[in-house]
N, C-alpha and C positions, 0 to 999 in steps of 0.2 A: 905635272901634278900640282905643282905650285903656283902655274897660271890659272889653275882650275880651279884651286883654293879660294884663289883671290878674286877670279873671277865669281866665285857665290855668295865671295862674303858684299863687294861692289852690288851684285843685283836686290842681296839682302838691303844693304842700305837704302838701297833705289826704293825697296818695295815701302820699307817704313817710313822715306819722305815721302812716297807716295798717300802714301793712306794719311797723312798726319795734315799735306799739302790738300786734298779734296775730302776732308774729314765730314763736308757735310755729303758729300755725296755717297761717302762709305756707312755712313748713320743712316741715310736713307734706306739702301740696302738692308742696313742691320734692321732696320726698324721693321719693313715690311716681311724679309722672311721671318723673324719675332714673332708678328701676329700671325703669318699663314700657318708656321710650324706649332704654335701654341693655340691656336681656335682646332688644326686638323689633331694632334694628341690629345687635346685637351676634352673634344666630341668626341673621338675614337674611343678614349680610355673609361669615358662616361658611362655608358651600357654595362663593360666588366665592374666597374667599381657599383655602381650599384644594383645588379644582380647579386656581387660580393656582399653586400653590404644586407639586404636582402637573406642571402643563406643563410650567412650565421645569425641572422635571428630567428628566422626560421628553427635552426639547432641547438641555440639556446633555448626556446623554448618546446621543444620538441615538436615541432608541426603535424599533425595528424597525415600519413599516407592517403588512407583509406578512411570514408566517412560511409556507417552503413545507413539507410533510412527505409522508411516503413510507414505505411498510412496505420498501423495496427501495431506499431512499438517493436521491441524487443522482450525476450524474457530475462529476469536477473541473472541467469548463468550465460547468455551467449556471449561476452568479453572472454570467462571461462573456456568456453570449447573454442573460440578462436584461437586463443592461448595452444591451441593442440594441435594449429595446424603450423608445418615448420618453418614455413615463411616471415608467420607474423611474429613481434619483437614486442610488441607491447599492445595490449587492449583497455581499455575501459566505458565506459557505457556512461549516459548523459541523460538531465530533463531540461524540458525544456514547456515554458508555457506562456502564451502571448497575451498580454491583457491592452487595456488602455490608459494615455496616460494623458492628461491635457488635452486630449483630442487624437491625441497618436495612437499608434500603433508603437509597441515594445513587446520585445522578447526576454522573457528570464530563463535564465540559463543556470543550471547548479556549476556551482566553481569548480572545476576541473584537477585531477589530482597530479598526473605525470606528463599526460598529454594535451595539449596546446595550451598549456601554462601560461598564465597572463602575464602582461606587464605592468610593474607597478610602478604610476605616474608619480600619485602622489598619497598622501594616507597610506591607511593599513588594511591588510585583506582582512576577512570578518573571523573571528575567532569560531569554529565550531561550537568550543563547550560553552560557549555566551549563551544568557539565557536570554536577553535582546535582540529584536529583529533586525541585524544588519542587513548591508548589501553595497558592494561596489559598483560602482558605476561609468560609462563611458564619459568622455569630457564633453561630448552637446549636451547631456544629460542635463549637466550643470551651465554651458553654455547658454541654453534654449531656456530653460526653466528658472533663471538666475537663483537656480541652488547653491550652498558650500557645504563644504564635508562639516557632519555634525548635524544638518537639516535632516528632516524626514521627506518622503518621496511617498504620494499616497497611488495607490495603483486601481484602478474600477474593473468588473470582468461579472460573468453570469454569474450567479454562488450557484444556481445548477450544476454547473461543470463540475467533473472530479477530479478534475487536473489542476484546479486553481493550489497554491501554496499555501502555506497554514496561516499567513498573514496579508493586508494587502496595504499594509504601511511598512517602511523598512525605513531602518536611518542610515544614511550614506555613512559610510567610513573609508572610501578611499576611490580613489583617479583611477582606471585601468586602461588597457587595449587588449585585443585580443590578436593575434600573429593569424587566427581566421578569416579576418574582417580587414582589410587593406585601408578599406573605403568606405565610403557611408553605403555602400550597397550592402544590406545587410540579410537580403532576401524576400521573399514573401512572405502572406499568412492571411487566414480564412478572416481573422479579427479586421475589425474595422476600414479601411481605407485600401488594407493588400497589400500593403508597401509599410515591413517592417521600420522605423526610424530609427531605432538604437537600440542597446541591449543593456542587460541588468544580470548581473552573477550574486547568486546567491548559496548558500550553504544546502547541501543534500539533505541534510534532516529537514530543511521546508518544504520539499516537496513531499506529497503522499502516497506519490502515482504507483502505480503495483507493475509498472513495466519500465524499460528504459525508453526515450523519442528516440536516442540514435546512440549510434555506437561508436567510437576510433579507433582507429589501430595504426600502429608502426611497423615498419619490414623489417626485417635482418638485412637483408640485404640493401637495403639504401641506408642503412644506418652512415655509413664513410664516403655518400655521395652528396655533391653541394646541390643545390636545385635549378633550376633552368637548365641543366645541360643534356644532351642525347643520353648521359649514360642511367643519369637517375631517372627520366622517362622511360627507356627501355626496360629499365629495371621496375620501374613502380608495376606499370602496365601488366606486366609477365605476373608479378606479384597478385596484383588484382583479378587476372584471369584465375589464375587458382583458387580461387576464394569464391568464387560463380557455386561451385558443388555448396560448398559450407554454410551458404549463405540461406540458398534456397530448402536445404534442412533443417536450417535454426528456422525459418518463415513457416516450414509446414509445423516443427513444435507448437510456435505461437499461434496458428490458426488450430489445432489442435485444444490448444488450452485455454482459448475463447471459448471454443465450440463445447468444450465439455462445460465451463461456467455457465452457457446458457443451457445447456441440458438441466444444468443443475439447477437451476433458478425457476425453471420451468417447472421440472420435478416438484421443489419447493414450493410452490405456488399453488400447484394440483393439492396437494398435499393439503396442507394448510386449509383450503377452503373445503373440501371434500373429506374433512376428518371432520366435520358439525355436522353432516346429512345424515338422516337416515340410511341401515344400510343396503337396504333394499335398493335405494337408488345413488347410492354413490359410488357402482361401476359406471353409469349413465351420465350422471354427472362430468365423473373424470373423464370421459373420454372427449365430452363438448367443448369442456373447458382447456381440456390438452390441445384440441384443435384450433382453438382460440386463442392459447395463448402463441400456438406456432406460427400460427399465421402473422402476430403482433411482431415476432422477433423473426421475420422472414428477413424484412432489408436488414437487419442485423449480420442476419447470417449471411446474404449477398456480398454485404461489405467485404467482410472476413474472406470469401471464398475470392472476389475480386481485389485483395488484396498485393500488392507485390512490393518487392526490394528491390533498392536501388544502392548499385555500388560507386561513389562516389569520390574520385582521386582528388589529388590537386588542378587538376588540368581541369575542373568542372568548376572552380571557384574563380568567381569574377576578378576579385581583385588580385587575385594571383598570376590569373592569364593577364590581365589587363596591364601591372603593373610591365610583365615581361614585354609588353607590346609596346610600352611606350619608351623603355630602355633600348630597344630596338629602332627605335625611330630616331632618337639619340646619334646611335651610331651610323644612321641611313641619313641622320644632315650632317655630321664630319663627313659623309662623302664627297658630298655637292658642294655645301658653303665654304670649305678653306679654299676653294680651286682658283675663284675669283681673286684674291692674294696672293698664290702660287704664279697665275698668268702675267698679275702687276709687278710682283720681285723678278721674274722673266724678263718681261718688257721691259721693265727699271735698269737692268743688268746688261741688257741687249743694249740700251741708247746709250747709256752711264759708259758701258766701255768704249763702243761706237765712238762715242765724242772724243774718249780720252787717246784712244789710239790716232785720232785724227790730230788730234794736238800734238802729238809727240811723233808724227811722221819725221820729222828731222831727226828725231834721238835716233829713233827704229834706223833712220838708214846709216847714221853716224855706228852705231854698232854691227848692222851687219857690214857695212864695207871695211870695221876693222874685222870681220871673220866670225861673228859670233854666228851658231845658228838662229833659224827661227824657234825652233825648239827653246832652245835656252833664254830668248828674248822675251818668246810668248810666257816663259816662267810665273814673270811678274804680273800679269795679266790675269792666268790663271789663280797663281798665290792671291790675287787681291779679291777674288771672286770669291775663293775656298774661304778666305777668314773671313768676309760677310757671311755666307753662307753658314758656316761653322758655328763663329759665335752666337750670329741671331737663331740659328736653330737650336743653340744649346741655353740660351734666356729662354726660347719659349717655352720647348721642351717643360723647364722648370717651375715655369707659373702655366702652362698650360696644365701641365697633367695634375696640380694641383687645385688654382685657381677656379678654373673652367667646371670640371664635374663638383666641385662645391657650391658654386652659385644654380648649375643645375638642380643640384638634387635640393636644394635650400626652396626651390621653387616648385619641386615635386612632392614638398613636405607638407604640403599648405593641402595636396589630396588623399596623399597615402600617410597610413600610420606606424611610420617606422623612425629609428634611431640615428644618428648622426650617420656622415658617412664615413664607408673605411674603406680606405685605399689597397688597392692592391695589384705588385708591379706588373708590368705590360711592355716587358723589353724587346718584343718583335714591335707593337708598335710607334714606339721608342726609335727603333733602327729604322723603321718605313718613315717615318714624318721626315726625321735629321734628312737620310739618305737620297729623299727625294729632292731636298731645297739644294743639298750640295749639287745634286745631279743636275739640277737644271740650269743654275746658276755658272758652275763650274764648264757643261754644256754648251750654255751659250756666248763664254770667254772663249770656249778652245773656238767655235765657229767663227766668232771677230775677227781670231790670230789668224786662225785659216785662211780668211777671203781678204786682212787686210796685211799680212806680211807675205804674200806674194810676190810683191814688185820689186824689181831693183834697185839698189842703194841710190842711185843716179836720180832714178821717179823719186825714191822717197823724200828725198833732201830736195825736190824741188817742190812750190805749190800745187795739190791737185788741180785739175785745170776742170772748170764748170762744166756741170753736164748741158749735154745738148738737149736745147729746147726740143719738146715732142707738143703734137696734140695729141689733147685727152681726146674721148668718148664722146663727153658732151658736146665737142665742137664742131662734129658733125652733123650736131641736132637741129631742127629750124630756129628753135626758139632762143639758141645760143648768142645770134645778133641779138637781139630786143634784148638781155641781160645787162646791168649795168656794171661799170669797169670795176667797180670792187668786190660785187659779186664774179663775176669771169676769176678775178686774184684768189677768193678762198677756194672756187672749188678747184683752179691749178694746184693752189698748196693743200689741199686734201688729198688728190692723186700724185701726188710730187715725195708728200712726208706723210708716208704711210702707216710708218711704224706711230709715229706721233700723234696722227689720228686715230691707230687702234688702242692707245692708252690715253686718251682722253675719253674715247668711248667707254671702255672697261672701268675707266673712272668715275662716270658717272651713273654705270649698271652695279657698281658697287657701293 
């Protein structure tokens, strides 16, 4: 028990003049698994952390499930009756009206109460009871137009229209974003060019409009789910199926309550001009004129009856799918790119011990002819691989999984409009990065000990003795004479030092 002692505590010593004795070649190791271990956590971890990051903004500002749309609005109570069905968790109803601005296209939007709550950059959102025409506005806004908060923003559009707002100058009072709008993709519109630019939130009392553009809603049941995952998509989806019924009976109200307005107007109209006639002829009248004026409001009434609603999840918004697609991609190049690093801390690991065991063929056989096993010899071999492996897996680990997905998402901040990022842990992929660099490392020490403690005490304490000359491949080619003698030497030492050629190649593929 006491030679055994002494013998771990002697290989310990061995192991720490060893590492302290080839200290650059143990750096080198460390340095390489470092970067394979900290680029593969670091792009793995990147996808979770901002999807994470992602969610809870998403839930801090309560992101809209369900988006209802309509070529013909909504009525003021349908947030109401959605409220009644049990799915839904929160409604409320929206305008929305597209003018032009400097040549653009913009959308105004009334400020939103509970759901898809803005974010505030900078400034202050517009006070209601203000008797000043405010309005927040996006940051190209100000960007593109070199406006600052305090300026006025003058807007142009038909005065025909009914949907125009009760002003079309507004004074900025503050920076926003919306958790809808990811991206400058902000959608379309009949207004000028069709390619909305930016948006404008403004307070509910400026619009006029006698119906809502669109409606939102929240689920119950995704309320305690994060987003991108299977379980909030199966959840949304089921949700939104149910709401198919609800939907298309709030559509038939609103086609309803058109139709009766132009009855009525029609009525009106008869009316009105056929209360001056004589009344001999003012059933004759009414009737030409009724005919006339149905005929005027026929595509009216086309519209309304070719009218339909559209149920609209998150999975239909660009920058939301979009956003998830390229977090995805993220973690589909931590597949591929740490590998080339993994192969080089391999091969490093393969030649590095290679060499060392060749050097100390005299020790190796010095210990085994006094009885030690291979086992117990290849110790130090192994030990010297695991603490390369170990520690530089555990530096990268540490600036990967932080480093890495911050300069990422720093760089993904410049298209989508979201918040700094937050981390959040990822301890299987943690265990996969370390576990694989020990594995391979550790792998290819035990392979060394395998094929190169074999021999007898006798061989090992002697010189190995030169391999025997072979011909290569090429040298049964015609062309092999006409070669000249230093070319014939590189390609013998290509096929001679294989290992060395395949990490000069991977050297320079990386």
């Amino acid at each position: 028990m006491v030679e055994k002692k002494k013998s771990s505590n002697i290989q310990k010593v061995e192991l720490h003049r060893e590492i302290l004795r080839s200290r650059k070649r143990f750096f080198s190791l460390f340095l390489l698994v470092m970067i394979a271990v900290g680029f593969l956590s670091g792009l793995r971890v990147t996808a979770p952390d901002m999807k994470h990051t992602a969610a809870l903004y998403f839930q801090d500002k309560n992101l809209m499930d369900v988006q209802l749309l309509s070529t013909i609005g909504w009525k003021k109570d349908a947030p109401q009756k959605l409220l009644q069905s049990k799915k839904v968790l929160d409604a409320e109803g929206g305008y929305r009206c597209d003018l032009k601005w400097q040549g653009k296209t913009v959308s105004l939007y009334s400020l939103p109460d509970q759901i898809d709550r803005l974010w505030l950059k900078e400034g202050r959102l517009p006070n209601p009871k203000s008797k000043e025409a405010e309005c927040v506005v996006e940051q190209r806004i100000l960007t593109d137009g070199k406006y600052k908060i305090g300026d006025s923003i003058p807007f142009t559009g038909d005065k025909k229209r009914k949907d125009l707002p009760r002003h079309l100058t507004y004074r900025i009072c503050g920076v926003v974003a919306s958790p809808v709008f990811l991206t400058d993709n902000h959608g379309t519109s009949s207004v000028g060019s069709g390619t909305v630019e930016a948006c404008v939130y403004l307070p509910k009392k400026e619009f006029s409009q006698d119906a809502y553009s669109f409606v939102v809603a929240t689920f119950q049941g995704t309320k305690q789910l994060d987003a991108y995952t299977r379980a909030y998509d199966k959840e949304a989806k089921k949700s939104i199926d149910s709401l198919k019924e609800e939907t298309k009976e709030l559509l038939a109200q609103r086609k309803e309550q058109l139709t009766k307005e132009i009855d009525k107007k029609v009525a009106e109209k008869v009316q009105s001009t056929v209360s001056s006639k004589m009344p001999q002829v003012e059933k004759q009248i009414s009737m030409q004129l009724e005919q006339e004026m149905q005929k005027a409001v026929a595509p009216e009434r086309k519209r309304i009856e070719e009218a339909g609603a559209y149920l609209l999840g998150r999975d239909k918004n660009a920058g939301y799918m979009l956003f998830s697609s390229d977090a995805d991609r993220m973690a589909a190049l931590g597949d591929v790119f740490p590998i080339i690093f993994y192969l080089v801390a391999t091969l490093s690991c393969l030649t590095s011990l290679t060499r060392m065991v060749e050097e100390e063929r005299t020790e190796i056989g010095v210990w085994k002819a006094m009885g030690y096993s291979p086992l117990s010899i290849g110790k130090k071999y192994l030990s010297y691989a695991f603490y390369a492996s170990f520690l530089g897996g555990l530096t990268g680990l540490i600036w990967g999984s932080t480093l890495v997905p911050m300069i990422c998402m720093s760089a993904w901040t410049s298209i989508y409009d979201l918040p700094s990022l937050k981390l959040v842990p990822t301890p299987f992929i943690w265990f996969y990065s370390l576990s694989t660099a020990i594995f391979l490392l550790v792998g290819t020490a035990a392979l060394i000990c395998g094929s190169g403690l074999k021999e007898t005490p006798a061989e090992l304490m002697r010189p190995r003795a030169p391999k025997a000359g072979k011909r290569i491949l090429l040298e049964r080619m015609p062309f092999w004479k006409k070669l000249r003698f230093l070319t014939k030497v590189m390609f013998r030492n290509l096929f001679r030092y294989k290992i060395r050629f395949l990490m000069t190649t991977l050297g320079v593929l990386g």
